[in-house]
C-alpha positions as CSV (number, residue, x, y, z in Angstrom):
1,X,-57.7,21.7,14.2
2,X,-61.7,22.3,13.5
3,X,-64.1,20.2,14.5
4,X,-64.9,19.1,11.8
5,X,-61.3,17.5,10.7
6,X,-61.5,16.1,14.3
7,X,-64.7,13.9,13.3
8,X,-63.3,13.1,10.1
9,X,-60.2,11.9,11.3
10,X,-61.3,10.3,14.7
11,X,-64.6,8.3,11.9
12,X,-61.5,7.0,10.3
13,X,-59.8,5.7,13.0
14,X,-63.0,4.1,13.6
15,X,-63.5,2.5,10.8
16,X,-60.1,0.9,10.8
17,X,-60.1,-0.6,14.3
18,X,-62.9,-2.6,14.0
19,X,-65.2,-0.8,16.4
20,X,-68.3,-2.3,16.3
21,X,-71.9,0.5,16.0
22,X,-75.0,-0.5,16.8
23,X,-75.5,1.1,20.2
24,X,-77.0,4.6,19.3
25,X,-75.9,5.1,15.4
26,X,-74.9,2.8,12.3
27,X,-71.5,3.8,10.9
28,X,-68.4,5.3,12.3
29,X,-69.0,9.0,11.2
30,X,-72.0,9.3,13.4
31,X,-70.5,7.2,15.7
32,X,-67.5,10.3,16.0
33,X,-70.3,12.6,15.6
34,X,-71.7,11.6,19.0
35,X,-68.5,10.9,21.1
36,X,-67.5,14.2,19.8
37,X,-70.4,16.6,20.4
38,X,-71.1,14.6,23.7
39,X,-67.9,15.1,25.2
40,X,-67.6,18.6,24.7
41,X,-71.7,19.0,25.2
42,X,-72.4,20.5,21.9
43,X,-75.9,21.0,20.7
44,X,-76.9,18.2,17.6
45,X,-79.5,21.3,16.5
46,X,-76.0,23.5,15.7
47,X,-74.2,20.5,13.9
48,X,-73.3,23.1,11.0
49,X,-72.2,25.9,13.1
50,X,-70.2,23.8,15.5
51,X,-68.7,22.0,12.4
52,X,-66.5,24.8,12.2
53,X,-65.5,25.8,15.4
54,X,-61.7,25.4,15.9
55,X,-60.9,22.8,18.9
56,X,-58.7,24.0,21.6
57,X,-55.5,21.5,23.1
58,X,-57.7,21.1,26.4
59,X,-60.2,19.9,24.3
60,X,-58.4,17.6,22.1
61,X,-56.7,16.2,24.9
62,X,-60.4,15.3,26.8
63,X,-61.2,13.9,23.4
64,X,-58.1,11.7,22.8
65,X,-58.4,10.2,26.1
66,X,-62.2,9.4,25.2
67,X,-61.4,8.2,21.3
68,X,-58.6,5.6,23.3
69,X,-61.8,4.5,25.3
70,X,-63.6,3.9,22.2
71,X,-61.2,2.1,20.2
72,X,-59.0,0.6,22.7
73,X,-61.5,-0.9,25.2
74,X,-64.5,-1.1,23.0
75,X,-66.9,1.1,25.4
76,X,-69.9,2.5,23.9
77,X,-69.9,6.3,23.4
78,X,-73.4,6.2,25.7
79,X,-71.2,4.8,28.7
80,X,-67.8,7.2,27.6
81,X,-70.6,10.2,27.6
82,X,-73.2,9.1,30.0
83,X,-76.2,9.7,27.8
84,X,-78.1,8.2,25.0
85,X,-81.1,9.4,23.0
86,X,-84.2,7.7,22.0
87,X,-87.7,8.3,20.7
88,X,-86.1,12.1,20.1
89,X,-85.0,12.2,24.1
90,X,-82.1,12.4,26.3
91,X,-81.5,9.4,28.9
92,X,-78.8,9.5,31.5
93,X,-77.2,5.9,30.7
94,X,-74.7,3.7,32.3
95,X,-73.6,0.2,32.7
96,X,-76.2,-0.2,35.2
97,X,-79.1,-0.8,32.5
98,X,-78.6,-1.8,28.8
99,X,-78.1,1.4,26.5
100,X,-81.4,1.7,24.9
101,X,-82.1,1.1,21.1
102,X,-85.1,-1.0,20.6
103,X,-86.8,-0.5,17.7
104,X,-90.1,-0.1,19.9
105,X,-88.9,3.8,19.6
106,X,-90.5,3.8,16.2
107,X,-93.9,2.6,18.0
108,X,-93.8,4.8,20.7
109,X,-93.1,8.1,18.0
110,X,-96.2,6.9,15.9
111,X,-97.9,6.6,19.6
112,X,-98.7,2.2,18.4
113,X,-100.8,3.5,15.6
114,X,-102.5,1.4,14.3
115,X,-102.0,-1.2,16.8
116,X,-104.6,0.6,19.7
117,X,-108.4,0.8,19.7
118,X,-108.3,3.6,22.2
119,X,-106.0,6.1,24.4
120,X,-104.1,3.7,26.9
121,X,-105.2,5.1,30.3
122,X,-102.8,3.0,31.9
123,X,-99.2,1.5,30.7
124,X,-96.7,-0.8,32.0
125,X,-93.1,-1.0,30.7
126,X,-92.5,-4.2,31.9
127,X,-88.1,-5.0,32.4
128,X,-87.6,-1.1,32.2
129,X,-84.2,-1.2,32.5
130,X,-83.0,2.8,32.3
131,X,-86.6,3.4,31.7
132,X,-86.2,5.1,28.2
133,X,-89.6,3.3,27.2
134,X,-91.7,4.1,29.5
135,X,-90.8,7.6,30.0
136,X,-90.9,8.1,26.3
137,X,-94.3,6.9,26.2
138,X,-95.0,9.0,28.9
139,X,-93.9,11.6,26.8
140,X,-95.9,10.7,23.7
141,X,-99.4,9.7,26.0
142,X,-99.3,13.0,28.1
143,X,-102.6,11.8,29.7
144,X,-101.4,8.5,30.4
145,X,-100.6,7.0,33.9
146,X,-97.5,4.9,33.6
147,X,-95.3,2.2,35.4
148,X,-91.8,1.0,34.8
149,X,-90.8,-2.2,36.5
150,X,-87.6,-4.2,36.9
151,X,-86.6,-6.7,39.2
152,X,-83.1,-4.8,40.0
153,X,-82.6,-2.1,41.8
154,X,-79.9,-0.1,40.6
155,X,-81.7,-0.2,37.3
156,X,-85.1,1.5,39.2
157,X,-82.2,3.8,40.5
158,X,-81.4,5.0,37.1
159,X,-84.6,4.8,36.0
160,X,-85.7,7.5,39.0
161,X,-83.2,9.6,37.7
162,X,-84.1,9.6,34.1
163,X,-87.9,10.1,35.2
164,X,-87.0,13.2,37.5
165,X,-85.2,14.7,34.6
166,X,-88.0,14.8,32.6
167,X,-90.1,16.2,35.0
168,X,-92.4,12.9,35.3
169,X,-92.6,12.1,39.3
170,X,-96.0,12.2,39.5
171,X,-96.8,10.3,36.1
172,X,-94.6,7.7,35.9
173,X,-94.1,5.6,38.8
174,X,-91.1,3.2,38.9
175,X,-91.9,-0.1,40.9
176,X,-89.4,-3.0,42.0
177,X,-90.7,-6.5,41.0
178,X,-89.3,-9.7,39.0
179,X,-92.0,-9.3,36.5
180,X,-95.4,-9.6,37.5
181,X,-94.8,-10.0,41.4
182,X,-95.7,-7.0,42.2
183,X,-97.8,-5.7,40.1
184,X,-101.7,-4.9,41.3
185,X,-103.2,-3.2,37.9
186,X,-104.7,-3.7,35.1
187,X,-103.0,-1.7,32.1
188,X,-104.5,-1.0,28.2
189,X,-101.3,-1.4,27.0
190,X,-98.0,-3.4,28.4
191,X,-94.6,-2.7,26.9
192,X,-91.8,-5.6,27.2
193,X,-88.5,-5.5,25.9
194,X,-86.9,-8.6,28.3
195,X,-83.5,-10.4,28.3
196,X,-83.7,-12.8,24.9
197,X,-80.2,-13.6,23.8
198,X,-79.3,-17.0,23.9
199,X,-76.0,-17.4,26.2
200,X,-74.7,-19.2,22.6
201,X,-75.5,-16.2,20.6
202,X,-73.7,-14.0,23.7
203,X,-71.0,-16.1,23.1
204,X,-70.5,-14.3,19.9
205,X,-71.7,-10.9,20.3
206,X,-69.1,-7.7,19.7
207,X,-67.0,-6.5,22.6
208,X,-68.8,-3.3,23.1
209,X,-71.7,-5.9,24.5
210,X,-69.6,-6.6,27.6
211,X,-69.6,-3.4,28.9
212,X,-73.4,-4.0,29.3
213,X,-75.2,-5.9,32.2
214,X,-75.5,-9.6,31.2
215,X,-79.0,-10.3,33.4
216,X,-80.3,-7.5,31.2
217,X,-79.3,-9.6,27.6
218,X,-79.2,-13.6,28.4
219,X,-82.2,-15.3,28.9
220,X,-82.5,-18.9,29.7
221,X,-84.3,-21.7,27.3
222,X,-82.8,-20.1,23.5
223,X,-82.8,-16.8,25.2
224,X,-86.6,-17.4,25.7
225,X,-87.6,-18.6,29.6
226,X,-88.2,-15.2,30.5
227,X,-90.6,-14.1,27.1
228,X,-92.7,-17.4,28.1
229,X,-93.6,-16.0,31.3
230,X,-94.7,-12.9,30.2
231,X,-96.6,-14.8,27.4
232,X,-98.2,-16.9,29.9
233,X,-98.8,-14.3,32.4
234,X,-99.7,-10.9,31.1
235,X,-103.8,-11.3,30.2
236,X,-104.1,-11.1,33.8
237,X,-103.0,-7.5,34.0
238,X,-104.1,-6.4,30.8
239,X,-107.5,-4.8,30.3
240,X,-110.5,-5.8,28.5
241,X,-109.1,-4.5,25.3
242,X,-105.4,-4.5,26.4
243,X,-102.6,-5.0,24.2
244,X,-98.9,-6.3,24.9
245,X,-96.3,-5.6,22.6
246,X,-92.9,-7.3,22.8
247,X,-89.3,-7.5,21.7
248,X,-87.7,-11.0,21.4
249,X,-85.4,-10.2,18.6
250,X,-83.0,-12.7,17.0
251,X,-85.5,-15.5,18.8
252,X,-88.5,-15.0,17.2
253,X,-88.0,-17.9,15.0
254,X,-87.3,-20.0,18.0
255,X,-90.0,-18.5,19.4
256,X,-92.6,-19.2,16.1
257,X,-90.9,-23.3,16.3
258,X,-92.5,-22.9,19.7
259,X,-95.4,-21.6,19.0
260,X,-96.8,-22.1,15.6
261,X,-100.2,-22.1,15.8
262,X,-99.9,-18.7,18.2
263,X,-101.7,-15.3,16.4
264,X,-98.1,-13.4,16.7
265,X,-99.3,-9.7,14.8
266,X,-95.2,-9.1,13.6
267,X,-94.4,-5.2,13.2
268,X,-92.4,-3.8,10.5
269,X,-89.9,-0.8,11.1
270,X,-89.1,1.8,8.7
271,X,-85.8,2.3,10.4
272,X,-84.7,-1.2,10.7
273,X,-85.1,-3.9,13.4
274,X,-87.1,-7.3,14.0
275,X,-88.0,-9.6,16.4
276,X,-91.4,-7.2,18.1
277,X,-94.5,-8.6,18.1
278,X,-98.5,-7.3,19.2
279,X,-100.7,-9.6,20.7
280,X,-103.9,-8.8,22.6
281,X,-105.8,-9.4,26.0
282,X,-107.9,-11.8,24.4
283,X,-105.4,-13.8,22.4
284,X,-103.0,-14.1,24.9
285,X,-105.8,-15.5,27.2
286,X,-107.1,-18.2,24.8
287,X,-103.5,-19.1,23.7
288,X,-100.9,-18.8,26.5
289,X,-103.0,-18.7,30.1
290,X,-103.3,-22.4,30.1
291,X,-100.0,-23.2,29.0
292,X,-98.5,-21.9,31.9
């Protein structure tokens, strides 16, 4: 069988056992696109050429075994594979850290044009997780120092890994703390993508969502108590002209019920996604510092 009647087949099978996409691609031929060049470590620049290769019985019996993982126990193809991309880079993943796929990946490729006054010297990716957002920006700010922190380990652990892979050790540095604990700097620009989903709305995600960490989805307070920290926290280690920018997702209505009144600068996404909002050093004093 080629490839390519492999993918076509296995996007089928997909489609009809209700596997649920939205961990790395949006329907079920990309979906078999990526479990299938994955497994057998295929190059996505040679889709064309490896189209047409013809598949061997070793290899169809790998990729059967995987395909059963897929449909029959709902794990996502980053877990099955062990990698995910984002921002145009490879990340080790695993159920350690949430596979990553925030929309802050469009920010970071249009380096938070036009959201910055100036080159961020310093940035913090506050609840790193895998650390696919602050090593991305790394990536994109090659001048820029930059921190990850998370207050679990085994994330950080992950998060190393994915740092020395892309050669960053002595740029980014990864640092244990349950949010601003242990942090000492000041940074011009803090990234936060933190647990937001309401244990209700949990209640009713897809399968696929069990294979992830909880403590890295629920939040407390309509998926909230953690957001209000940071909000209440973060002009103390932002600069002068620092900015945070911050994923709530499905609770940013809950959190504009909350706060009304509060200068929320909402970004729109060419390639889908809601819920991330800008706010800056200044605001976030004048607004949230008292409230806390």
């Amino acid at each position: 069988m080629k490839l390519e009647e492999y993918v076509q087949e296995l996007s089928k099978r997909f489609a009809d056992n209700e596997v649920y996409f939205g961990h790395g691609t949006e329907n079920s031929y990309d979906e078999a696109v990526y479990l299938v060049f994955g497994v057998l470590g295929l190059d996505h620049n040679d889709v064309i050429e490896n189209l047409s290769r013809e598949l061997t019985k070793y290899e169809l019996d790998i990729l059967e075994r995987k395909a059963e993982q897929r449909i029959g126990n709902h794990i996502p193809v980053a877990y099955i594979i062990g990698e995910a991309w984002f921002a145009g880079f490879k990340f080790f993943s695993d159920t350690r850290a949430l596979i990553p796929r925030s929309p802050i990946a469009e920010l970071i490729e249009n380096k938070f044009e036009p959201l910055l006054e100036e080159h961020p010297a310093k940035i913090l990716d506050l609840c790193t997780g895998s650390g696919c957002i602050g090593i991305a920006t790394a990536k994109y700010f090659k001048d820029s120092q930059v921190d990850i922190s998370d207050n679990d380990r085994t994330c950080l652990n992950l998060a190393e890994k994915n740092i020395a892979f892309h050669g960053l050790s002595g740029r980014v540095r990864p640092i244990l703390s349950n949010l601003f604990e242990n942090i000492t700097d000041k940074y011009d620009l803090i990234i936060c993508n933190p647990p937001y989903v309401s244990k209700e709305e949990y209640d009713d995600l897809p399968n696929e969502y069990s294979h992830e960490p909880c403590s890295g989805l629920i939040s407390e307070d309509s998926g909230l108590a953690v957001s209000k920290r940071v909000l209440y926290e973060a002009s103390e280690y932002l600069s002068k002209n620092g900015r945070l920018v911050m994923e709530v997702g499905f609770s940013d209505q809950e959190l504009v019920r909350c706060y009304p009144s509060a200068p929320f600068l909402w970004l729109d996404f060419d390639r889908g996604g809601r819920g991330v909002f800008m706010l800056t050093a200044v605001q976030l004093a004048e607004f949230f510092q008292d409230l806390n």
